[in-house]
N, C-alpha and C positions, 0 to 999 in steps of 0.2 A: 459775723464779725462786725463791730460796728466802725463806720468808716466815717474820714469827711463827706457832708453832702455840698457838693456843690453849690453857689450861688445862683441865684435865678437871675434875669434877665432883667426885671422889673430895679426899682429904689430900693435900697437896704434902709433897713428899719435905723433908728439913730443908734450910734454907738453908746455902749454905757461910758459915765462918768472914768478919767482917770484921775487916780491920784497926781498930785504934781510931784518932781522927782522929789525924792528928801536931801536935803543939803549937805549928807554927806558923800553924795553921788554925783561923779559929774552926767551932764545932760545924754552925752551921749551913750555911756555904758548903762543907763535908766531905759534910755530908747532901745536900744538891743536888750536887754531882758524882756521888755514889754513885750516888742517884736517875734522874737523868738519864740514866746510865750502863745500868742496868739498864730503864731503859725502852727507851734507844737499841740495844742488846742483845737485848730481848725477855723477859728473866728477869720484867720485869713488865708482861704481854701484854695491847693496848687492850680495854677495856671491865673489865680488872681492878675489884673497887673493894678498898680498900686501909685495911687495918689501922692506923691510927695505934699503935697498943699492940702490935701483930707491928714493925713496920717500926721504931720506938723499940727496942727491945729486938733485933734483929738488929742496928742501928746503934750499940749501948751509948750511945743519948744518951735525954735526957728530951723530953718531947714538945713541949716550946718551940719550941727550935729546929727542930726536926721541921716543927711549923706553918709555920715561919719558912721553911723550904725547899720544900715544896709551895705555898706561895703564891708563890713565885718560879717554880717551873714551871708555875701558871699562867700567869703572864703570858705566857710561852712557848707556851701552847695544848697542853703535855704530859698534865697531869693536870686535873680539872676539879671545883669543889665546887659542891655542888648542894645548898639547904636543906635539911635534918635528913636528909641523906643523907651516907654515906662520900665520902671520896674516892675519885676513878674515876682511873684511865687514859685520859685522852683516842681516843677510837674515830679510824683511818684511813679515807680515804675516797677516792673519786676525784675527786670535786668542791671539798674541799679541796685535794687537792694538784695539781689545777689550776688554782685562785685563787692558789696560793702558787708555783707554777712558773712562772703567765706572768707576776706581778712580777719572779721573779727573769727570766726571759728577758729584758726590757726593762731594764732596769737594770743587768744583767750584759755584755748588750752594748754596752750607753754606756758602760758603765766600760772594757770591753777597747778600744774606740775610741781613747777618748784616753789609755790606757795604750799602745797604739802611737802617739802622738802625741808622747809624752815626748820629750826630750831625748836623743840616738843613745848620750851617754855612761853616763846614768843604765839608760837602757835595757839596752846591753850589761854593768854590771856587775850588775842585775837578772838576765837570762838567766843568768848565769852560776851567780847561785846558784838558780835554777829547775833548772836542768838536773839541779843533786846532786841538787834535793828529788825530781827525778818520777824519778830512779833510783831512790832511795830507795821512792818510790811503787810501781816494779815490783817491785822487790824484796818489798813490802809484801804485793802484792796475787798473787806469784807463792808466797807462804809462807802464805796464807789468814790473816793477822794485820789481822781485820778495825778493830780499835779504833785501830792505829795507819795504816791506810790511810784510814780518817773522817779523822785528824788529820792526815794528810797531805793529803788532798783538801780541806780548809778550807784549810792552809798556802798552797799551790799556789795556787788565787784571792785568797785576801786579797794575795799578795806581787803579781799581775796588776794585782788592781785598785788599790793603793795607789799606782803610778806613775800613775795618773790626774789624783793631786792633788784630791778633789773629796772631800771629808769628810760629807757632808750626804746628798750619794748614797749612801755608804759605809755611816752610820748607819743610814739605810731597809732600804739591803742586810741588814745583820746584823740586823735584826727579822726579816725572812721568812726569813734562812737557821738562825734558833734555830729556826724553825717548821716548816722543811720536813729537819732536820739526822735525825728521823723515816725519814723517804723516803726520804733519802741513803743510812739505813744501811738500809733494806731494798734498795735498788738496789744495793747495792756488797756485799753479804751472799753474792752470786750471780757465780763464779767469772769466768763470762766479761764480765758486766757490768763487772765492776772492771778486768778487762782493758781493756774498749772504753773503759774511764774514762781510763787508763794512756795509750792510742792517741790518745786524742782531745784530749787535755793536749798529747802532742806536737807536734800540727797546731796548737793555740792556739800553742805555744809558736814554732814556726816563724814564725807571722804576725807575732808581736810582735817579733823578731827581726829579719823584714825592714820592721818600719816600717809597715805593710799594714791601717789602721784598720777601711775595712773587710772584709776578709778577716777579718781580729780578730773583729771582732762577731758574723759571720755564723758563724765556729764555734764560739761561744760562746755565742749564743742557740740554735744546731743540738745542742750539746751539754748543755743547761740541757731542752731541747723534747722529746728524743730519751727521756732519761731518763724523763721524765714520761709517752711514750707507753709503756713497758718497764713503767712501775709501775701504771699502769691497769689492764692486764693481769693485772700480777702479784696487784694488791689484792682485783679480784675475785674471783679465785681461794681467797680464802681465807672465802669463803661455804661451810660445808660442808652436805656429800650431805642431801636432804631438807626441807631450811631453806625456805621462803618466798623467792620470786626476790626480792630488793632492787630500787630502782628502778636504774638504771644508774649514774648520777653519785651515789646515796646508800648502799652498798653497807654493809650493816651487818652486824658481830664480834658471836658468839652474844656474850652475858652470861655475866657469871662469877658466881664466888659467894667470899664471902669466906671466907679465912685466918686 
């Protein structure tokens, strides 16, 4: 599975060029995309801690809005401030991302439930545009264009779960999937994973097509479960040679040093 590699110890090589925000964005929701973007990426690798005065001046903004975007990925559980400490990068783990998988497992299967439960018309003119999206998705995931396979794999369930009708579940959803959206892209970073992603879309897709509650759930909670056991795996692994075993479910990223 391919994972963040850590930063070495040594000067990071210059960052690439950013675009400046476009003017129809204010500064700060520019800097939380970027942000989020390059955590999702890995460009800014967990347990980083993080320059306000570097990351200001790579972003040509001042450090306002700066603040104003890192307190918004906290809320998200991305980066984290800690008294008269830098900001960090939020550390991965296994133990979180099985607090935040087996929500989504339950929650994502109720949703696919009664999203096969819809109405047969609203349903088939849904299928239908599912169908372009998860070509699209293979195509995505068959050309290693990992950022728009993440956006397709968000697309893909939100359009599931939105034939539910049930807003409220929806909301809860989209809190743990900012949280777990992390995992997502370390699980879909890894060629055949994203394929089995591609695959297993399919088979959702199928179920809700025939109407099939729960058939729906059951591969939607298998496909929400399945991931999570792939990333277990994968996250341990990113303990290197020598380091102190970690406990099993608290697997802890050397420390960096700052930029």
């Amino acid at each position: 599975m391919t994972t963040i590699t850590p930063g070495g110890t040594g000067p990071k090589s210059p960052a690439p060029a950013v675009a400046p925000a476009p003017w129809n964005l204010r500064k700060t929701d520019w800097a939380y995309q970027q942000l989020r973007e390059w955590i999702l990426s890995g460009r800014l690798a967990p347990g980083e801690r993080l320059s306000q005065e570097r990351l200001a001046g790579e972003l040509g903004i001042s450090r306002g809005p700066l603040r104003d975007a890192l307190s918004r990925l906290a809320t998200e559980h991305l980066v984290v401030d800690r008294p008269h400490q830098k900001w960090t990068v939020a550390e991965v783990s296994v133990a979180d991302a099985r607090d935040v998988y087996n929500g989504r497992a339950a929650l994502e299967g109720m949703l696919a439930a009664a999203a096969a439960q819809a109405a047969a018309p609203e349903r088939a003119a849904r299928c239908a545009d599912l169908d372009e999206l998860l070509a699209r998705q293979d195509e995505a995931a068959r050309g290693g264009d990992l950022t728009l396979l993440r956006l397709l794999d968000r697309r893909f369930h939100d359009s599931v779960y939105g034939l539910a009708a049930m807003p409220a579940s929806l909301g809860a959803l989209d809190q743990l999937r900012a949280r777990s959206d992390r995992y997502i892209a370390l699980y879909l970073a890894d060629t055949c994973h994203a394929q089995t992603s591609v695959e297993e879309h399919t088979r959702i897709l199928d179920a809700l097509k025939d109407g099939d509650a729960p058939r729906s759930s059951l591969l939607t909670r298998d496909h929400v479960l399945c991931g999570l056991t792939a990333l277990a795996g994968g996250i341990g692994r990113r303990q290197p040679a020598g380091a102190a075993t970690p406990e099993p479910d608290s697997p802890q990223a050397p420390s960096h040093h700052d930029t």
